[in-house]
Each structure stands twice: as structure tokens, then as C-alpha cells.
N, C-alpha and C positions, 0 to 999 in steps of 0.2 A: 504494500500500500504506500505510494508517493504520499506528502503531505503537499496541500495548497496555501500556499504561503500569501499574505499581503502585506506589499510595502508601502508603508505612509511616510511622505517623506516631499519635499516641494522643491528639491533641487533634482530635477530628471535626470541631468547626466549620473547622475548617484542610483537614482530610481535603475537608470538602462545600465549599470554595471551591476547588480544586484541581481537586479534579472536573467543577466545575461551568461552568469557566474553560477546562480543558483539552479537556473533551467540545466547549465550542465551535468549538473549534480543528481539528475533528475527528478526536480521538483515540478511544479508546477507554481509557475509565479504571475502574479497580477501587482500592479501600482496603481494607487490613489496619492493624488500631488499637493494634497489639503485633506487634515483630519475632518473636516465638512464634509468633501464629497464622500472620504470612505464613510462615514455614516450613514449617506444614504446608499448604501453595497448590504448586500445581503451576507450579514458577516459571518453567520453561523456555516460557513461553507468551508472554512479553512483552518485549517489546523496551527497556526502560528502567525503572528504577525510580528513586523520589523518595525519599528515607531521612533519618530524624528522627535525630537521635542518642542524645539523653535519654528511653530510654521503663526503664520498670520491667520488671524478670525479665530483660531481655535488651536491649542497649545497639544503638546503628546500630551502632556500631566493628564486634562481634561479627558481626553481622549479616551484612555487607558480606563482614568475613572469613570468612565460612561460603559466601557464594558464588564467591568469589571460588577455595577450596578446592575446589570441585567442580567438573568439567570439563564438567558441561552448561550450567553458568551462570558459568562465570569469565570468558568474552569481554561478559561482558555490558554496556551503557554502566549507569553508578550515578552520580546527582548528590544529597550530600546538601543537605539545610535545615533547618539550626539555628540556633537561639540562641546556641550557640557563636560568637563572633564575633575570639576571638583569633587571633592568624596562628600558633600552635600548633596551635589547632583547626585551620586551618586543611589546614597540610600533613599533620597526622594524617591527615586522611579523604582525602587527595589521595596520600600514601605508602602509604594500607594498600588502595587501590583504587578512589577515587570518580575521577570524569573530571571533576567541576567540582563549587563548594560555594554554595551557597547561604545568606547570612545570614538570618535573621528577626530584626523584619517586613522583607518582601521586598514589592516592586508586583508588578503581575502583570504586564505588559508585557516585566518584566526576566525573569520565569520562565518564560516561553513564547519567547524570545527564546536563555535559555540551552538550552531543553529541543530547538529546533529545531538550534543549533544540536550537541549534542551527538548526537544521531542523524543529523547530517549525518556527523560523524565515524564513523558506524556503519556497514560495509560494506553492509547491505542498505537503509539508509535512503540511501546515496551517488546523487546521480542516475543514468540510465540508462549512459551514457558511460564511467564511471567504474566500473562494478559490473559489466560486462562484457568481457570478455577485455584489460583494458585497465592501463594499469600503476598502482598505485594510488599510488605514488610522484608523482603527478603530482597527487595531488587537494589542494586547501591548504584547511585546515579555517576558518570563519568567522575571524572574528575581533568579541569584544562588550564592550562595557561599559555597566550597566544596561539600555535598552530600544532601545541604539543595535547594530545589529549589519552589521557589513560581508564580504559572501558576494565570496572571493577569486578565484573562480572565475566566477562572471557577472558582477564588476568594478561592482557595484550597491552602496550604502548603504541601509539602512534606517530607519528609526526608529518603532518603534510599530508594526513590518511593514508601514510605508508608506512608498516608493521615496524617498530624496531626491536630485534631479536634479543630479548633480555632476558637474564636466568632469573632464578627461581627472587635469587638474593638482591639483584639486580631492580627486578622490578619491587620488589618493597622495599628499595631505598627509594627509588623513582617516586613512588605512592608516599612516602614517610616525606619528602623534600615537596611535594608539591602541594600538601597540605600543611605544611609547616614552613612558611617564605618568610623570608625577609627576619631570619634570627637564626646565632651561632648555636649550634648545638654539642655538646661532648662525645664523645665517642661515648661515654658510658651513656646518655640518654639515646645517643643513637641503637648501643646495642640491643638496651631495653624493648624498643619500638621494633626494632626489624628481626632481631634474632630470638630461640624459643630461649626460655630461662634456664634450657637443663642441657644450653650447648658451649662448649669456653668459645670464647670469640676475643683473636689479638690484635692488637691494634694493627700489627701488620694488615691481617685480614679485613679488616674497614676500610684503611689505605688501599689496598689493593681492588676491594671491591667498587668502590669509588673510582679510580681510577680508569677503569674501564669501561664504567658505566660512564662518565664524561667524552671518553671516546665515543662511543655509538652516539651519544646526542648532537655530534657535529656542533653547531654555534651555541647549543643551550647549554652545551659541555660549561661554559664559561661561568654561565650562571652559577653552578655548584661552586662555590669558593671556598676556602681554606685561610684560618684565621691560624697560625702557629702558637702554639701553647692553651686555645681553645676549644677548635674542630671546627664544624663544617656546618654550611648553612646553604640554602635554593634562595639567590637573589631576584628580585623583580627588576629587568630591566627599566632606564628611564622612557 
């Protein structure tokens, strides 16, 4: 099942690159160039919407909370994408109902990485297993930062939506650092978190496994930094 995605958004050439990017993906995309007109669209048809926040006559904030107010479109997923890039802006769109934000300029890699996974969060977009009589308390939703996205559930990395082959140790440091950015952590808090409690683990063996794990990330290798006399932390690029 494709999702039908709508982009509200009043800058077209943004509109026709979204589209354009998104259809390849095989979605299925429509544009409204004023939260106006998308309201009078038959909104209950699509499973996700893209939402600007600066447009004239009618703001995203409004927007959002106008769906969000109606019971045929209030479960719906909404990620904005704005120029907005405060962390006010931020939690605004994330407290009045969006499920993830979007800065501009954005790459497209990191937009189709959040878009997949927010419909993963989506009970009809959930795989087969998980959307059928099955407890949904069990499904754990991506986990992404820019074009990197890690699927908790098939225990796979990605990046750019192409596979990167990580062991067993490897990818629960990936998971352990992506959920814990922008702070040093000890090796011994490290070991805690990644390794079981009834295994020794030397420091050698963190070094090492780090080390390798920054090689397969290619430029996000970088981000994994190393504080001497500390340990090791997943920075956020600026």
C-alpha cells in the first residue's frame, strides 16, 4: 500500500521538488500552495501530510490545529518544514500536533528518511505483523538523524536507504549513540547500555568496536567523537 501524501506549502518550486523526489519513492503526491485551499481538499484521503508554517491568510500552526480538531483527520501523521529553525518553533509544531519537524533547507535523503519513517509509526503503514491482530505495544518506531535511519524492528541500519552491514555489537552502539546525542559518555556507561552484564568487556574492545563502526558510517563516522580521558559521544552536526 503506497501512502498519498499532501504538501502545503506556497513556495512551488519546493512544492515540485517534493513531489518530484517523493513520486520516486513511490508515493503518491498532490500540492496545495495555501493552507486555504488545502482545506477545501478532501483531506481524509491521504495518509501524511508535509506542512509549511509561514504561508499568508492562514499559518501551518492553524492548519495543523484545524485537523487535528476534526475526528476524521486528527489521527492523522503531520511532519512540518520550515524555516523556522528555533527549538520554540520547534516544540510548537511538535505540542500542537506534528509527529516530527522538518528545518529548511532540508536534503532530500533526510526527508524521505523522516517521511518513511513517520508512516512506519502509522498503524496502516506498520508492516504486516504488527497491523494484524497483534499487540502494537511491541512495535518500536525507527529511530533517524539526517539520512541515517535505524529500523528497530529488523535490527538493520541504513543510510541513504542503503543497508549498512553492522554486527550484532555494532549496531547497539549505533542505537545506544543515536539516542543519546550530543553528550560524553564513559566507557563504563557505555558498557552498561550495549553489552549483557554477565560479559567482561575491555576497553580495548569499545575502542575497537567503535572504530569500525565509524568506518562503515563514511561522513557520520565523524560525528562519533572521542573526548581523551572521558569517552565517546554521537554529535549533532551544525
Amino acid at each position: 500500500m503506497n501512502a498519498k501524501i499532501l504538501v502545503v506549502d506556497d513556495e512551488e518550486s519546493l512544492c515540485d521538488i517534493l513531489k518530484f523526489n517523493l513520486e520516486k519513492e513511490g508515493y503518491s503526491v498532490d500540492c496545495a500552495y495555501s493552507a486555504v485551499d488545502a482545506l477545501e481538499m478532501d483531506l481524509t484521503q491521504y495518509q501524511l501530510f508535509i506542512v509549511d508554517i509561514m504561508m499568508e491568510r492562514l499559518s501551518g500552526y492553524d492548519f495543523v490545529q484545524r485537523l487535528r480538531a476534526t475526528s476524521a483527520t486528527e489521527q492523522l501523521p503531520i511532519i512540518f518544514c520550515s524555516a523556522l529553525n528555533g527549538e520554540d518553533d520547534k516544540v510548537t509544531g511538535l505540542n500542537i500536533g506534528g509527529d516530527d519537524y522538518i528545518t529548511k533547507p532540508f536534503v532530500i535523503p533526510e526527508v524521505l528518511a523522516r517521511v518513511r519513517a513517520v508512516l512506519r509509526r502509522s498503524k496502516d503503514f506498520m508492516p504486516k505483523a504488527f497491523r494484524e491482530g497483534n499487540d502494537l505495544s511491541t512495535y518500536l518506531p525507527d529511530v533517524t538523524y539526517r539520512s541515517i535511519r535505524i529500523d528497530q524492528n529488523e535490527k538493520e541500519c541504513y543510510i541513504d536507504e542503503k543497508a549498512v552491514p553492522l554486527t550484532r555489537t555494532e549496531f547497539e552502539l549505533m542505537l545506544f549513540f543515536l539516542t543519546h546525542r550530543n553528550r560524553i559518555y564513559s566507557r563504563e556507561e557505555i558498557i552498561s547500555s550495549v553489552w549483557s552484564s554477565d560479559v567482561f568487556v575491555s576497553n580495548r574492545t569499545i575502542d575497537t568496536n567503535i572504530t569500525r563502526l565509524r568506518k562503515k558510517l563514511g561522513e557520520y563516522g565523524n560525528n562519533i567523537i572521542t573526548r581523551l580521558g572521558f569517552g565517546y559521544g554521537f554529535k549533532e552536526s551544525d
